[in-house]
MARNU-670229 format. One record per residue (C-alpha): x, y, z; residue in one letter. Coordinates in steps of 0.001 Angstrom, whole numbers, padded with zeros to 6 digits, always signed. Example, Ala and Ser with C-alpha at 12.3 -4.5 7.8 and 13.67 -1.06 7.14 Angstrom:
+012300-004500+007800A
+013670-001060+007140S
//
This chain:
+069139-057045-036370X
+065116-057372-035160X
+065785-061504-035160X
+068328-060914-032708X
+066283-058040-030551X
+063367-060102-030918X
+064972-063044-029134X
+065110-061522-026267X
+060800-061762-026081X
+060821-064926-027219X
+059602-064067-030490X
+061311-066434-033181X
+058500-066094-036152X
+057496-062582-037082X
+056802-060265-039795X
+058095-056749-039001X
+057168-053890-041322X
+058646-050500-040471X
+056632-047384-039096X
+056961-043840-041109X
+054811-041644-038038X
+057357-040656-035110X
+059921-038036-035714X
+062640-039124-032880X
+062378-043037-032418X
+062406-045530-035209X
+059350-047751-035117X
+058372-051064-036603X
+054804-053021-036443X
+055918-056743-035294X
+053273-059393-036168X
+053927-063107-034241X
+052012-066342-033409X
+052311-064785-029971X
+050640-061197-030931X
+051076-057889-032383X
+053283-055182-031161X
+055373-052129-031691X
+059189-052280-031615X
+060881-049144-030740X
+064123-047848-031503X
+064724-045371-028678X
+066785-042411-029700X
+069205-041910-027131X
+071121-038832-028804X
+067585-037077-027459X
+067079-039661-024313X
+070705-039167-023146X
+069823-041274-020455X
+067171-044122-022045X
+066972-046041-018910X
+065297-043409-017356X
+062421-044026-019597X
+062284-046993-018535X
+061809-046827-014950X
+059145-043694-015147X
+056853-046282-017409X
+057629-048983-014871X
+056910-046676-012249X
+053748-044959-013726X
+052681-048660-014660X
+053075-050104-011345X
+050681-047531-009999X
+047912-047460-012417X
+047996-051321-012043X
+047430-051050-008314X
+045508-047561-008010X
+043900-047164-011543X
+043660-051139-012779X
+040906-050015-015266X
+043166-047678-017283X
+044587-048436-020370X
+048781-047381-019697X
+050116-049091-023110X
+053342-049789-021157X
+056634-051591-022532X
+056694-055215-022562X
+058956-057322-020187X
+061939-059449-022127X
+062317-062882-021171X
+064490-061520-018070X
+061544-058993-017228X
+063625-056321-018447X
+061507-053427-019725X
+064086-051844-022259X
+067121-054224-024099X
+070307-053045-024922X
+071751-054482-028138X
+075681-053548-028536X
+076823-051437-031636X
+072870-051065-032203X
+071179-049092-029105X
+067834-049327-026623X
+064982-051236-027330X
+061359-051617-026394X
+058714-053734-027611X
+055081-052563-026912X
+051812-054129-027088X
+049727-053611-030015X
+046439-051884-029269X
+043632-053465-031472X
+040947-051153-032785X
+042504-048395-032470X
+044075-045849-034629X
+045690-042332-034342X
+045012-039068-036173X
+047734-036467-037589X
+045966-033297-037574X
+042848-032389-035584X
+040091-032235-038199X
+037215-030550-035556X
+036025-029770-032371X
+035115-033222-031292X
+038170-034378-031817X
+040016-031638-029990X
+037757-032325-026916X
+038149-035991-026966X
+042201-035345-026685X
+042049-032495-023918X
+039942-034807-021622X
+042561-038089-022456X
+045487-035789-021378X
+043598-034274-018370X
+042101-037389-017951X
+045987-039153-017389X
+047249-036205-015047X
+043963-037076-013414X
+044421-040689-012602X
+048212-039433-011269X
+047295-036974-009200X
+048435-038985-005576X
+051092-040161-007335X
+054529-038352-006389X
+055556-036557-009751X
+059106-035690-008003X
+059569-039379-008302X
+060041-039773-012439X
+062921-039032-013877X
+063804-035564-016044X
+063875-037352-019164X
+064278-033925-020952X
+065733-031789-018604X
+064249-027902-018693X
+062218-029077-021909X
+059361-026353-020759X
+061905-024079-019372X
+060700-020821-020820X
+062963-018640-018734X
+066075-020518-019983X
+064647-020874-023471X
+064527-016991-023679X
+068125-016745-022429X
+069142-019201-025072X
+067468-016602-027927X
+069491-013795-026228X
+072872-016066-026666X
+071947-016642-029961X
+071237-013007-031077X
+074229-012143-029122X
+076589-014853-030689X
+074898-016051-033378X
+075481-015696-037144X
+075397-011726-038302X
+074002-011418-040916X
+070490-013895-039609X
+071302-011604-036270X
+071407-008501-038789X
+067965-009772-041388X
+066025-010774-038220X
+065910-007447-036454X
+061931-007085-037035X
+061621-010508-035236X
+064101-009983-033053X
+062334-007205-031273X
+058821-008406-031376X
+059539-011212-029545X
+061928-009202-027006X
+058895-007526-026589X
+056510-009811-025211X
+059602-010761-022314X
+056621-009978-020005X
+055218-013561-020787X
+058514-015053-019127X
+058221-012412-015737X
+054718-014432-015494X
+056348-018190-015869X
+058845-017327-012948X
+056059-015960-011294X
+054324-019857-011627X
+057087-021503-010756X
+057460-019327-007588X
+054195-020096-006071X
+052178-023312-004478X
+049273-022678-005984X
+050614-023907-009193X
+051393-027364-008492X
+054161-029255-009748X
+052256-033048-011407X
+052606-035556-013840X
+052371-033850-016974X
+052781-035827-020691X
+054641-032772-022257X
+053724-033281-025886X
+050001-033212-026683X
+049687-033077-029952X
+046901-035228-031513X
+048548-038228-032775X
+049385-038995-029128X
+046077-040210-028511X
+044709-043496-029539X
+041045-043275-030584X
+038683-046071-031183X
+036565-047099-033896X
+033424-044212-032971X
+036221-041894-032886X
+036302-041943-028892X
+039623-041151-027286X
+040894-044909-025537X
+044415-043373-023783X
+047330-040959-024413X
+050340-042805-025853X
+054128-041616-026820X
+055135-041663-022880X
+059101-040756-023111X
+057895-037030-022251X
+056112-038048-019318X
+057577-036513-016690X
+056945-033349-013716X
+055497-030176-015065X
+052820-027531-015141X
+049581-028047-016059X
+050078-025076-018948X
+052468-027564-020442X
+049458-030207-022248X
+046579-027004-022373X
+049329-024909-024063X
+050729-027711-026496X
+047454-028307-027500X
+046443-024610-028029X
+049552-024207-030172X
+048556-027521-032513X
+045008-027647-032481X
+043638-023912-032368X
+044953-022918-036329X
+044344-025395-039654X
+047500-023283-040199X
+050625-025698-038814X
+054201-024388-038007X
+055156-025387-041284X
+052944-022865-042880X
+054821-020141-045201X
+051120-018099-045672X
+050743-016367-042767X
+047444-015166-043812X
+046343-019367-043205X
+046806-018791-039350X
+043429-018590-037436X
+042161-019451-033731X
+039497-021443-034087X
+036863-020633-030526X
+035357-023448-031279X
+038631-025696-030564X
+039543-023333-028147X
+036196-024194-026312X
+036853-027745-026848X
+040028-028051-025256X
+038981-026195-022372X
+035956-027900-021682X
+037497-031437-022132X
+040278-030526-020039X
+038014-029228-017487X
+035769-032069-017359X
+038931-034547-016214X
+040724-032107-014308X
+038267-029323-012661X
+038730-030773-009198X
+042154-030869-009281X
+043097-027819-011162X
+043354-024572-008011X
+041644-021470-008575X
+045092-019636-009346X
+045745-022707-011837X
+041968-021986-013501X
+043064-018344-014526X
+046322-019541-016862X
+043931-021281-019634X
+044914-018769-021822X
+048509-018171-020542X
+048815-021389-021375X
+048673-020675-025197X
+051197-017646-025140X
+052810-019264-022852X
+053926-022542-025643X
+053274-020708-028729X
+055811-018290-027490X
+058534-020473-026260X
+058492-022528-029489X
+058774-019071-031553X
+061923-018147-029401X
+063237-021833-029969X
+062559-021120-033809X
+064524-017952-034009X
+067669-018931-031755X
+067867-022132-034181X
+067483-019724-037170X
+070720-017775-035601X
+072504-020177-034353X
+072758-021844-038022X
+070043-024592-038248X
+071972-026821-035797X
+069142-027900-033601X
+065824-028837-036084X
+067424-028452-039213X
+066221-026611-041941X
+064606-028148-045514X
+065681-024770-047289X
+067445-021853-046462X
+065219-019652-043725X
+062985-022801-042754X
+063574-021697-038944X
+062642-018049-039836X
+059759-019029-041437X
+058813-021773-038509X
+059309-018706-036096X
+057318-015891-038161X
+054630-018257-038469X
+054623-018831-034436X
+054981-015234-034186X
+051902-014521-036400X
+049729-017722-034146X
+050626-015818-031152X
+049430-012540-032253X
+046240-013616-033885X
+045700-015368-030129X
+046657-012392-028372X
+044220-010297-030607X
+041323-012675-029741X
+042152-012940-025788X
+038960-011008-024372X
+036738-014054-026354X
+038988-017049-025222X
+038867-015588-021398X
+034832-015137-021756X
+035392-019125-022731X
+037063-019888-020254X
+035068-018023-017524X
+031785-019636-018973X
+033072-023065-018578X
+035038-022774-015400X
+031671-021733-014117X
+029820-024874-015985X
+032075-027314-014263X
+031598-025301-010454X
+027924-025651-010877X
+028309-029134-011138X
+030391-029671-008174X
//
């Protein structure tokens, strides 16, 4: 199968070893007289539409080329008929992607550098975009930050959903029904200018960012998210992976912490690509930002958890209970420690003015 993908790049002689990082495409490292490069499998049961892909990063690629030519965009590479994604029959979509040399990628954030070095690579990208026309790129996941429909699909699922999950969830149930006030302010957002729709990446977690050998951030990578958003979309992804040593997967809920110090660290890298551009109204949602994802991915949780494990599967019976109990428990332990992160905040909103 690769021999006859790889054909279409010219690319007779290779060794191809496959990639176990990525969750949604399959991945292999391609090694050639003619260079090194990553060979994607895209997964078009997720990409309904994998073309679409396609021309955002040919889109996005076009302008940093003309607008932005020292930026690193790790874009797809052309086939021999300069097509940026190849279609094999019976098989799927394809993409082969240069290999970036000195480089390397981290799974979990390990400290506050780190988390800093990320924020200001994702602000740094929305930066760089910021006269480009986000309305222009495709919806590759349509309403994927859609916390108003997200909470409607929790309230089919306890509605229609299995009983006795409906019936053992109760506790959860209402806690999160509780905290509908968090939606009221995303409807609010999307209501008003002074949130502005941009291009946002969509799914900032750490090993999205290539780093160099001093442990600098180089770019942001994994691009099929790309797409229009709010700016609470990367600060609030981040928030929800970086803040706890706890991840979702934790069952000990007594592990889940918010670290200030990567709270701090996030803000401030964020701020220092994107103060200019962010509005005064946008300034005030740092911390919304964090309920704002942590939230959402509790209700996803919990309506998958009801609705019988058919979205993210489950490893053992209650995995999406436990997922959503353990998002419940980061949200509350942020909530509980809001009057520090907004002191934060305030402290380096006001750092980044006096520069101005």
């Amino acid at each position: 199968m690769l021999s006859s993908i790889l054909r279409h790049y010219g690319i007779n002689d290779f060794e191809a070893h496959p990639l176990v990082s990525g969750l949604i495409n399959r991945t292999w490292k391609v090694s050639s007289p003619t260079g090194t490069f990553i060979l994607q499998r895209v997964n078009d049961q997720v990409f309904k539409e994998p073309w679409k892909l396609a021309e955002n990063l040919h889109r996005l690629d076009h302008f940093l080329k003309r607008h932005q030519p020292d930026y690193l965009f790790v874009a797809p590479a052309p086939d021999r008929d300069g097509r940026d994604m190849v279609e094999i029959g019976g098989e799927g979509f394809f993409r082969l992607i240069p290999y970036v040399h000195n480089s390397h990628t981290i799974s979990v954030v390990e400290s506050p550098q780190q988390a800093f070095e990320a924020a200001f690579q994702f602000g740094k990208f929305s930066q760089l975009l910021s006269s480009f026309d986000a309305n222009a790129l495709h919806l590759t996941i349509p309403d994927f930050h859609n916390l108003a429909l997200r909470y409607d699909q929790f309230e089919r699922a306890v509605n229609v959903g299995d009983t006795r999950r409906i019936k053992d969830s109760a506790g959860l149930i209402d806690e999160l029904r509780s905290r509908r006030s968090i939606v009221e302010k995303f409807l609010q957002i999307r209501n008003t200018s002074a949130a502005k729709v941009r291009v946002m990446h969509h799914d900032t977690k750490i090993s999205n960012v290539l780093f160099d050998p001093g442990n600098k951030g180089i770019c942001v990578i994994d691009l099929d998210t790309v797409m229009p958003g709010y700016f609470i979309s990367d600060v609030g992804d981040m928030m929800r992976t970086y803040l706890s040593p706890a991840s979702e997967e934790v069952k000990e809920m007594d592990q889940i912490e918010v670290r200030a110090d990567f709270f701090r660290a996030i803000v401030q890298g964020y701020l220092k690509a994107m103060h200019s551009e962010l509005t005064n109204y946008e300034k005030e949602l740092f911390c919304y930002s964090g309920s704002f994802l942590i939230y959402m991915q509790a209700l996803r949780f919990l309506a998958d958890h009801l609705n019988n494990d058919i979205y993210y599967g489950a490893a053992y019976e209650g995995h999406n209970y436990i997922r959503a109990l353990n998002q419940l428990t980061l949200l509350k332990r942020f909530e509980e420690n809001l009057p520090l992160l907004e002191d934060i905040v305030k402290d380096e909103v006001a750092h980044w003015t006096s520069r101005q």
